[in-house]
C-alpha positions as CSV (number, residue, x, y, z in Angstrom):
1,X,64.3,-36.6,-19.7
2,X,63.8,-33.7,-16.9
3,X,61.8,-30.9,-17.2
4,X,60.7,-28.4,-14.5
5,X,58.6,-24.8,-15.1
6,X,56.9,-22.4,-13.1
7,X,53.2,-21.8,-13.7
8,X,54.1,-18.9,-15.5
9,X,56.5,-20.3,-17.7
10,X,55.1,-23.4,-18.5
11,X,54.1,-23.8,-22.5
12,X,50.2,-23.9,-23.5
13,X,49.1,-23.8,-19.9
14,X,45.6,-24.3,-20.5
15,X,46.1,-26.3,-23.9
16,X,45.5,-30.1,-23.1
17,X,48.5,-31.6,-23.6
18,X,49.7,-35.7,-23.9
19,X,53.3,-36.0,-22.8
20,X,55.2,-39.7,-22.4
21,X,56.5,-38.2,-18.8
22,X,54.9,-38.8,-15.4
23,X,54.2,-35.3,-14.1
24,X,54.1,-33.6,-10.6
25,X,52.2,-30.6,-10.2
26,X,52.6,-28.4,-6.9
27,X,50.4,-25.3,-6.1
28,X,52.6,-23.5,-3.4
29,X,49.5,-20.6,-3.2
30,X,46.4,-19.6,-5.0
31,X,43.9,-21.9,-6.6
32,X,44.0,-23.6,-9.7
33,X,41.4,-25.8,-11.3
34,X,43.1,-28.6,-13.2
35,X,41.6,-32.0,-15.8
36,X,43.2,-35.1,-16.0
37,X,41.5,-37.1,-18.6
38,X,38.0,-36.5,-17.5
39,X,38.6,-35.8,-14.2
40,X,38.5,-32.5,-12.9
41,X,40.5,-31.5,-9.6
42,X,40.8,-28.3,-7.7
43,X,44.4,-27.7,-6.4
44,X,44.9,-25.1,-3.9
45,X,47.6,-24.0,-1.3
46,X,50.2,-26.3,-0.4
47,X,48.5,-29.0,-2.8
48,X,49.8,-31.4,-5.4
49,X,48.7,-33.6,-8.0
50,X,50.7,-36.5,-9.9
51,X,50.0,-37.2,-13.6
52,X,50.2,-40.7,-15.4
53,X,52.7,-40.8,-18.3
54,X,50.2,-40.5,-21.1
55,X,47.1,-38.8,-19.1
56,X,46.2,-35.7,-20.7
57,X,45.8,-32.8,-18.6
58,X,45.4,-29.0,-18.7
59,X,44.9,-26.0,-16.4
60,X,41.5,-25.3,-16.9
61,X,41.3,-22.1,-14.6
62,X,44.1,-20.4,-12.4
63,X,43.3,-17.8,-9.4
64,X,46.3,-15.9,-8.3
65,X,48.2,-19.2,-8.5
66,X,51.9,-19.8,-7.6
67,X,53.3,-23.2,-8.7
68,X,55.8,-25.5,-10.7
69,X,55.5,-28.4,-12.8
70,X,58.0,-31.4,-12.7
71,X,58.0,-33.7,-15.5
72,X,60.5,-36.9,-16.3
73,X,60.6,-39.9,-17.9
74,X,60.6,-43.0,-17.1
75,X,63.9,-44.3,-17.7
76,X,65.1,-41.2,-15.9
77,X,63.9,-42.5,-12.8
78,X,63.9,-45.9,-13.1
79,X,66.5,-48.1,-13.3
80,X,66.1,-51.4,-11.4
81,X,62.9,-52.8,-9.7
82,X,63.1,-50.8,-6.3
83,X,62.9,-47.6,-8.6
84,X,59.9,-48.6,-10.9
85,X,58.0,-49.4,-7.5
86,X,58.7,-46.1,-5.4
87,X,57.0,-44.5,-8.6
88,X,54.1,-46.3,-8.4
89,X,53.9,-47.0,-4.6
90,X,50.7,-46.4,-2.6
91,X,49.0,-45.4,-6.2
92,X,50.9,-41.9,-7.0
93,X,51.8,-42.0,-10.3
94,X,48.4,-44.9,-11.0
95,X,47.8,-46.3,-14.5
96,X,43.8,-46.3,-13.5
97,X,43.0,-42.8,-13.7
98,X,43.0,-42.9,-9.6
99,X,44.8,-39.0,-9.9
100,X,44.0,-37.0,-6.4
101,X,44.8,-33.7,-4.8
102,X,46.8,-34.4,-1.8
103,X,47.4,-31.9,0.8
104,X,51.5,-31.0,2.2
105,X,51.6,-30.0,6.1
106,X,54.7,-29.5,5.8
107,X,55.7,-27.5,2.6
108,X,59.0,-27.5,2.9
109,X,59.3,-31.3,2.0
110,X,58.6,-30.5,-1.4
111,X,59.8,-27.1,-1.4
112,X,63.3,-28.2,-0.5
113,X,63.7,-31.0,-3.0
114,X,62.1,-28.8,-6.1
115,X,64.2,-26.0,-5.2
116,X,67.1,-28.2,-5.3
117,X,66.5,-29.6,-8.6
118,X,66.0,-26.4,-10.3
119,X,69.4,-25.1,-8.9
120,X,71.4,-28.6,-10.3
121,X,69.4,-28.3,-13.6
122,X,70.7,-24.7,-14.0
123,X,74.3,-24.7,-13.0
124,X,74.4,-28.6,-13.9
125,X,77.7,-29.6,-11.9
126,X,79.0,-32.6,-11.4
127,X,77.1,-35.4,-11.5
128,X,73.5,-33.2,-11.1
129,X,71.3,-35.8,-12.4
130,X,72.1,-38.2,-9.7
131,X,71.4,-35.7,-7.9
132,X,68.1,-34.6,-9.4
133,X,66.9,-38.5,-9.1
134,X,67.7,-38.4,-5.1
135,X,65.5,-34.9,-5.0
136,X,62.4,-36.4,-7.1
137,X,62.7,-40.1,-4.4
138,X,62.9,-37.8,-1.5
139,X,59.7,-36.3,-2.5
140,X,57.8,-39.5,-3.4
141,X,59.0,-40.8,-0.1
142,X,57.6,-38.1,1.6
143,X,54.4,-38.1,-0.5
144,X,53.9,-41.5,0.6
145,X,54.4,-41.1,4.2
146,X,51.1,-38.4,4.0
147,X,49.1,-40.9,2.3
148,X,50.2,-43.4,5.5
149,X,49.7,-41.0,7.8
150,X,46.4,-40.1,6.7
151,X,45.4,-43.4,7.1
152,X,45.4,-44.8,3.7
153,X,46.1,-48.3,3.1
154,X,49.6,-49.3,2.1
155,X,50.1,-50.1,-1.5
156,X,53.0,-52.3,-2.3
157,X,53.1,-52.5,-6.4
158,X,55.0,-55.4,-7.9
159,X,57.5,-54.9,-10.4
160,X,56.6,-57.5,-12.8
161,X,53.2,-56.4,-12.8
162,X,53.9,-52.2,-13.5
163,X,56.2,-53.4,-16.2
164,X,53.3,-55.2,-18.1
165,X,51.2,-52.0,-17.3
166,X,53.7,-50.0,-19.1
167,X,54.1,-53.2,-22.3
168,X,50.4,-52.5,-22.5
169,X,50.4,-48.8,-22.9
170,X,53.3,-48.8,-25.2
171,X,51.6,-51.0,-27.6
172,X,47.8,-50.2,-27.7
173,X,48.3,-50.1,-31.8
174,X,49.4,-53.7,-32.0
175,X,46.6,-55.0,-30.1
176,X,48.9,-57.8,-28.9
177,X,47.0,-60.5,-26.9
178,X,48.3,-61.6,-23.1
179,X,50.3,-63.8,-24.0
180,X,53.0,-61.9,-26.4
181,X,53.4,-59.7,-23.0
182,X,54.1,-63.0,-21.2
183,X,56.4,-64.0,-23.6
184,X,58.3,-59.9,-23.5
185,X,58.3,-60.2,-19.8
186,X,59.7,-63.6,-20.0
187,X,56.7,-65.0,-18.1
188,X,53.4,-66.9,-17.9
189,X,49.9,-65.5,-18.5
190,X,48.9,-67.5,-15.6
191,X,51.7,-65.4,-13.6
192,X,50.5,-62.4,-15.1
193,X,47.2,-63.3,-13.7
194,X,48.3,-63.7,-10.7
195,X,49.8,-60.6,-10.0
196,X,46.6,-59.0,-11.9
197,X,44.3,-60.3,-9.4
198,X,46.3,-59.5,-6.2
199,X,46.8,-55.8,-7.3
200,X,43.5,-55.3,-9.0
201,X,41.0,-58.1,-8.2
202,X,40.8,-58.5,-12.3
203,X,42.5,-60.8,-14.5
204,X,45.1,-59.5,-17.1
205,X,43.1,-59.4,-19.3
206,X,40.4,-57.3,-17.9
207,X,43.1,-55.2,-17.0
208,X,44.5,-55.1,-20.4
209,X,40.7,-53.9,-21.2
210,X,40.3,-51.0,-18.8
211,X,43.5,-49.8,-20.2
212,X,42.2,-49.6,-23.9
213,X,39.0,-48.3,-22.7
214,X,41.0,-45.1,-20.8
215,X,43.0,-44.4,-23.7
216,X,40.0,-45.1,-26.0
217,X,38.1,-42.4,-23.9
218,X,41.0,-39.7,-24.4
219,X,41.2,-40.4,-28.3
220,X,37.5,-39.4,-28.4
221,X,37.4,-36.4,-26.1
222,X,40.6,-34.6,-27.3
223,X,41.2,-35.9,-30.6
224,X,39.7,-34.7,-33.8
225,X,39.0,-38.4,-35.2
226,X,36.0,-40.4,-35.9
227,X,35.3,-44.0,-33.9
228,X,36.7,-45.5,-36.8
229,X,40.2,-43.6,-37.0
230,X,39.7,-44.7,-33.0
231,X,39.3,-48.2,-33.8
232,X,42.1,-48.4,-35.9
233,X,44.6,-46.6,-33.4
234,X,43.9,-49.1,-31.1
235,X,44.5,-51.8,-33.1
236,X,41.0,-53.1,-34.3
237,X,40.7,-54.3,-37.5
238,X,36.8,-54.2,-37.4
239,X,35.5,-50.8,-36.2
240,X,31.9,-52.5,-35.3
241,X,33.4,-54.6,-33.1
242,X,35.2,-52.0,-31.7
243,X,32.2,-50.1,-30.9
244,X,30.6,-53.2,-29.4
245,X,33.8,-53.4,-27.1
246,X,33.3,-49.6,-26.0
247,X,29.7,-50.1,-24.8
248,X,29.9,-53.5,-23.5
249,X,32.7,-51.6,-21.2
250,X,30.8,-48.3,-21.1
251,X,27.5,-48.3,-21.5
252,X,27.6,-45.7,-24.3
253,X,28.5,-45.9,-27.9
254,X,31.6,-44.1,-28.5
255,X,29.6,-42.2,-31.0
256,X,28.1,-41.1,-28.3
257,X,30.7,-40.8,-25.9
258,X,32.5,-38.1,-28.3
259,X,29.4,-36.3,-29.0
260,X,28.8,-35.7,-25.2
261,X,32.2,-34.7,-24.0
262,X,34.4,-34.3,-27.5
263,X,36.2,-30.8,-26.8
């Protein structure tokens, strides 16, 4: 549900890792060269990163680093609409592999709030995890009024529309078409469009396609299975086709693809 470590006590630092919980990642001093996905980001003093329930990531290097890791779920966080869309607002926790290192002025807004949850998840008094959820929306609230004072355009997520993000990444095994998710969210695929286009400029499914390609891409660099086992964990019957899909969306086989960055 909750988790938080140190850098030093944090399992497998440098082991990539695949967890079902959206991660914060704060680097109080030092320097510490981190991968998400195939990204590769360099965090240093008063620094943070947020992680994508489902992106893997590892510490790559670490220099004289001091830092903690926040991880929780999901449901932890979220329960009703407004929730759901603080996660996701202005792109911080992003299902589009959009991670970036974004710089604190003031460390004590994150500081404060981490310091806070580690005290209720130790002593756990009376109702700490209402407690702990107020610490983690301080932060993002904070986070996002950086990204705002920085100048970066507001994002506004819809609800409707990070909840079909999440249908789609909970069921890439299925291979369910758009409109089963229309029918779950107890929409229409023309809605879903909708809400695709104004948040991405893509229709849903496009979107639905960018997704599979992202998680394709992880299968093949930190996996040991061939395309085909790939093919088949992501629902395709046919593992030509598959491979067809890959290209048309990458330009590279996923043959190739694994042989180039395969760890």
């Amino acid at each position: 549900m909750i988790d938080l470590y140190t850098f030093d006590n944090y399992p497998e630092l440098q082991k990539p890792k695949r967890q079902m919980k959206y991660t914060l990642i704060w680097c109080a001093k030092g320097s510490a060269t981190l991968v998400v996905d195939d990204k590769e980001l360099l965090l240093t003093n008063s620094q943070l990163v947020t992680i994508t329930s489902g992106q893997i990531h590892y510490f790559k290097k670490i220099s004289k680093a001091d830092g903690t890791i926040l991880e929780f779920t999901l449901d932890f966080i979220c329960k009703d609409d407004n929730d759901i869309e603080l996660i996701f607002h202005n792109g911080l926790f992003c299902h589009f592999d959009l991670n970036e290192v974004i710089t604190v002025p003031d460390r004590q807004i994150i500081k404060g709030p981490l310091k806070l949850i580690g005290e209720e998840l130790l002593n756990k008094p009376y109702q700490y995890l209402i407690s702990i959820r107020c610490g983690i929306e301080l932060m993002l609230v904070a986070i996002n009024r950086i990204k705002v004072n920085r100048g970066d355009e507001i994002y506004k997520p819809d609800a409707l529309f990070l909840k079909f993000l999440e249908l789609v990444r909970s069921n890439f095994s299925s291979n369910f078409p758009l409109s089963h998710f229309a029918k779950q969210l107890r929409t229409t695929e023309a809605k879903l469009n909708e809400q695709s286009k104004l948040h991405t400029g893509k229709t849903a499914q496009n979107v639905m396609y960018g997704l599979v390609i992202s998680e394709a891409k992880r299968l093949l660099t930190y996996k040991d299975l061939t395309v085909k086992e790939v093919a088949y964990e992501l629902g395709f019957n046919d593992p030509f086709y598959f491979s067809n899909f890959f290209k048309k969306h990458t330009q590279i086989s996923p043959k190739d693809y694994k042989i180039r960055y395969a760890l």
